[in-house]
C-alpha positions, 0 to 999 in steps of 0.5 A, a space after each residue: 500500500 501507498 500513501 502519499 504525505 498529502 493524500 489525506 487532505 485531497 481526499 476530504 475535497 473529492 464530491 465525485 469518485 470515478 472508476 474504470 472498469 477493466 481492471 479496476 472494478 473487474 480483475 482485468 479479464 474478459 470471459 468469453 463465452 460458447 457464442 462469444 459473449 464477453 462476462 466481466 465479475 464484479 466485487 460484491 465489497 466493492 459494490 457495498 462500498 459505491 453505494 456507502 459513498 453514495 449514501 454519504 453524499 458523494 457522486 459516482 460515475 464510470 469512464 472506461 474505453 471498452 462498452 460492454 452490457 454488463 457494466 451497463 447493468 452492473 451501473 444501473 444496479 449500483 445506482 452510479 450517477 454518469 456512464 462514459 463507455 467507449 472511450 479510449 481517448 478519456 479526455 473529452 469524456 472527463 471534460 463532460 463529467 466535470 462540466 455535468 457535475 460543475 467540479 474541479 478538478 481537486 474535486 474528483 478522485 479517480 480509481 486506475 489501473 493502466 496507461 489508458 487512465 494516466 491522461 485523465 489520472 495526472 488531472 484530477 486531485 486524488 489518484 487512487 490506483 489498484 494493487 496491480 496497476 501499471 508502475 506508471 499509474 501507481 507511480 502517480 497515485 496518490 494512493 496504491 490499494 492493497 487488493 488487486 483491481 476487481 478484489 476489493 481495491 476499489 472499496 479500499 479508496 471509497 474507506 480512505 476517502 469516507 474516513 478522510 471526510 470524517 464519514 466511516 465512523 459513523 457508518 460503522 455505527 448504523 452496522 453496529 447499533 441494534 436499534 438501526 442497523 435492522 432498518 439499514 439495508 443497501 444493495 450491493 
């Protein structure tokens, strides 16, 4: 794991968190079925951990160059606010999303895994990346998850960011106390 000296203090500004998703949110492989049909895996604690951030306030959104049925689906369900798929060149789309959220850059985190994300990856204000990115990635990451891409990784950032918000404690309290947490439910 890495942290940088000033990753804590980025982390309270972030309103919008930004994931790829081969590689990040999956564990970078395609599954290939008898017809042909592309299947990705999720991480159910990933998952839990989009709609906690959610929950807390922040904004979600997906950007990733490949399109794909699944990551539609899998967004829908997690209820992520804004879908970028098919854009190998990221740049205009994360241009969209700043002007569609009206943030700044030290505003969004975004969570990587390889070369594809570095040119929206060095521009927003907190770099998270996966245990197995790419060394030029976790080079510029302001934080370096301990599980890989589609194993947790990405649930690591969102507790990073939700404690550095002064968030998480308060979670785990609905989890802990008798009285809320039978009324507490999220999908994941």
């Amino acid at each position: 794991m890495k942290i940088t000296e000033d990753a804590f203090e980025r982390a309270k500004k972030i309103k919008l968190i930004i994931f790829d998703v081969d590689g990040t949110l999956t564990d970078s492989k395609i599954y290939v079925g008898a017809n042909g049909e592309f299947f990705k895996v999720f991480h159910c604690q990933d998952g839990l951990g989009i709609k906690l951030a959610q929950n807390c306030g922040l904004q979600t959104a997906i950007l990733t160059g490949r399109e794909s049925v699944y990551t539609s689906n899998r967004a829908k369900e997690l209820g992520i606010n804004a879908v970028k798929q098919g854009h190998m060149d990221k740049r205009n789309a994360y241009k969209d999303l700043k002007a569609e959220f009206n943030l700044r850059d030290e505003e969004i985190a975004y969570v990587a895994d390889d070369l594809i994300d570095l040119p929206v990856f060095v521009q927003v204000g907190f770099r998270a990346a996966v245990a197995n990115a790419n060394i030029e990635v976790k080079e510029r990451a302001h934080f370096v998850a301990e599980n890989d891409g589609g194993n947790g990784a990405v649930r690591e950032v969102i507790e990073f960011i939700l404690k550095a918000q002064g968030k998480w404690a308060e979670i785990v309290k609905q989890y802990t106390t008798v009285e809320t947490a039978k009324n507490f439910s999220v999908n994941q």
